[in-house]
KEKE-3310 file (N, C-alpha, C; in steps of 0.2 Angstrom, whole numbers, plus 5000, padded with zeros to 4 digits):
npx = (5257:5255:5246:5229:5223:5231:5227:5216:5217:5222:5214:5206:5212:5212:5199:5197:5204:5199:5186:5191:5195:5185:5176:5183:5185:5172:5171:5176:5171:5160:5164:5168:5158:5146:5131:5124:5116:5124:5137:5129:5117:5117:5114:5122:5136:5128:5124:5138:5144:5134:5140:5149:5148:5139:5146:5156:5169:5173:5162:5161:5170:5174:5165:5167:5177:5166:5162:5171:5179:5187:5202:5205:5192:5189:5185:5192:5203:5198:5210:5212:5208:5217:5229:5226:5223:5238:5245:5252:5266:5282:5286)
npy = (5472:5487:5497:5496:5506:5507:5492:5495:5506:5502:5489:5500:5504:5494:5492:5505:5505:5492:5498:5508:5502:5493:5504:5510:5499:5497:5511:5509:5497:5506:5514:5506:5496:5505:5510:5496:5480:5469:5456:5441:5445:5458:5473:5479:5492:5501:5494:5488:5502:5502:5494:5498:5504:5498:5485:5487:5482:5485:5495:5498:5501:5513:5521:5522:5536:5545:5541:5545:5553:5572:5568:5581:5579:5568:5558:5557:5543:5531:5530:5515:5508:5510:5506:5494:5494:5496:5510:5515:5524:5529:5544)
npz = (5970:5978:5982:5981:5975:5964:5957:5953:5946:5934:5931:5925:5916:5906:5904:5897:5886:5879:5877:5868:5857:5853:5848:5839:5828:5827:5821:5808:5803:5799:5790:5781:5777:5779:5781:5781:5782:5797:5798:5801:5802:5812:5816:5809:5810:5819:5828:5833:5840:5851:5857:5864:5874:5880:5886:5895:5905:5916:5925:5935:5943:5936:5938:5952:5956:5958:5970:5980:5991:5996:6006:6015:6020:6025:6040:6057:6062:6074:6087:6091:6079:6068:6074:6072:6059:6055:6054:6059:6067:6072:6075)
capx = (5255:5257:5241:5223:5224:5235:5225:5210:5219:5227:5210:5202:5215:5211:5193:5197:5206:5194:5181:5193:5196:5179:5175:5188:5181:5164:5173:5180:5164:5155:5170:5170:5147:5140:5125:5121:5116:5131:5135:5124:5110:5115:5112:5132:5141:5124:5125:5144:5142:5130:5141:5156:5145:5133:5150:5159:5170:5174:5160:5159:5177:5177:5161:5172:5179:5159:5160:5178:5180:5194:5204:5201:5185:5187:5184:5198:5201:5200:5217:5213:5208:5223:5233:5222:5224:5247:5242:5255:5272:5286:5287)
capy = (5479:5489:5499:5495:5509:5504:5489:5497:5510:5496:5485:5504:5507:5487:5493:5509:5500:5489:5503:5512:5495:5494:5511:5511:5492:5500:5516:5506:5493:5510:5516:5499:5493:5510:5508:5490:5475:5468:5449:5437:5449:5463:5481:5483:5500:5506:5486:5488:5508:5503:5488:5500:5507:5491:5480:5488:5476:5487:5499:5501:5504:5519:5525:5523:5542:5548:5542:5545:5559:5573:5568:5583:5578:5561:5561:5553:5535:5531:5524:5508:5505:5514:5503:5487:5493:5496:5514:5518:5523:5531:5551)
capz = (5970:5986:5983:5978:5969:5957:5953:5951:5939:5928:5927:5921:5910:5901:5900:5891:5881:5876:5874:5862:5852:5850:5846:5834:5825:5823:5814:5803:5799:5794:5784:5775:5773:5779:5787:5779:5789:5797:5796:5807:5802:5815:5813:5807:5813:5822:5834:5837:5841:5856:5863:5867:5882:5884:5887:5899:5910:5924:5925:5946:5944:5930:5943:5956:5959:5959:5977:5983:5998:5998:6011:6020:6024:6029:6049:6061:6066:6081:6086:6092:6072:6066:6075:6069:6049:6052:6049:6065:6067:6078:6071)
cpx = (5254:5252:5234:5221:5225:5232:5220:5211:5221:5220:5205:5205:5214:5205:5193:5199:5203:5188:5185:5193:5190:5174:5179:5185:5174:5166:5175:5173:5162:5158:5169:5160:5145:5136:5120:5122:5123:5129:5132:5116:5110:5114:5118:5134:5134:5125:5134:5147:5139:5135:5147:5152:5142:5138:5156:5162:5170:5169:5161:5165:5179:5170:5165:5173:5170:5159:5167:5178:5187:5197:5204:5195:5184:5188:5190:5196:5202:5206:5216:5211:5215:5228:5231:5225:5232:5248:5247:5265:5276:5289:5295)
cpy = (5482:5493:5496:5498:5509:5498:5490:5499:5507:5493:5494:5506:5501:5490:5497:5506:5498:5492:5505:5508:5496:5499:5510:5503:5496:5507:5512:5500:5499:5510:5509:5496:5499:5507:5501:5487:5471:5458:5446:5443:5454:5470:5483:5489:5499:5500:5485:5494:5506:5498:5492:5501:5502:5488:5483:5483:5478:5492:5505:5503:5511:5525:5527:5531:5547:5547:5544:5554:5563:5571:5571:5585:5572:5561:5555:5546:5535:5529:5518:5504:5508:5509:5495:5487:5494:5502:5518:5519:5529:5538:5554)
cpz = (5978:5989:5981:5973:5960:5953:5948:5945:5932:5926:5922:5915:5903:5901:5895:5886:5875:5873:5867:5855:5850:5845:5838:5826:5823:5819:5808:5797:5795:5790:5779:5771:5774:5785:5784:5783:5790:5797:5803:5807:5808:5813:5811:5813:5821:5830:5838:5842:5849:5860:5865:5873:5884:5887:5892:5904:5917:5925:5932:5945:5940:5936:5950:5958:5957:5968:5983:5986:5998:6007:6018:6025:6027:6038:6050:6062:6070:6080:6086:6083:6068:6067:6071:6061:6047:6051:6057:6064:6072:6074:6076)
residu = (UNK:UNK:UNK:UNK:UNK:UNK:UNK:UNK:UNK:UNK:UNK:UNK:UNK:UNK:UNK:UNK:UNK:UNK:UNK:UNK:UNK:UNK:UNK:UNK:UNK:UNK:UNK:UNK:UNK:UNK:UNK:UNK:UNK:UNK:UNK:UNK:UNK:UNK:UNK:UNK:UNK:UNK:UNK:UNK:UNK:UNK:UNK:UNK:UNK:UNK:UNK:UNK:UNK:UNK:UNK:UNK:UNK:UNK:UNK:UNK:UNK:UNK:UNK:UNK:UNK:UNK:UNK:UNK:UNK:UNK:UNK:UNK:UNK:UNK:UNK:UNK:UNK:UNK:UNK:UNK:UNK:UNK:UNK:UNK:UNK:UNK:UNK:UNK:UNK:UNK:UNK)
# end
């Protein structure tokens, strides 16, 4: 991958994923026992319902654009770091 970005977007979009899976699996227990105890003695629908948000894999990654700056705000780099991070070229 050529950016960061890109990884990052792909492990957020296997989290969703897995939220919706979930999500989706605890619709379906209600649809099926209700609000009857689930097997192993959990609280069914209401114990599967809470783990979509408690189990999140990537959390810091779906927070991630709470801390991210327009571009036009970002201050200059120096050169001599521009040059260091490959961020140079002949215009």
């Amino acid at each position: 991958m050529k950016r960061p970005i890109r990884l990052l977007t792909t492990l957020v979009g296997i989290d969703e994923n897995l939220s919706l899976w979930r999500y989706r699996h605890a619709l379906m227990v209600h649809r099926m026992i209700g609000a009857k105890i689930g097997t192993g003695g959990s609280s069914g629908q209401d114990y599967l319902r809470r783990t979509v948000e408690a189990h999140r894999v990537f959390l810091d990654s779906f927070n991630l654009s709470t801390y991210l700056i327009p571009r036009s705000m970002l201050p200059a780099l120096p050169a001599e770091v521009r040059e260091q991070l490959g961020f140079r070229w002949n215009a």
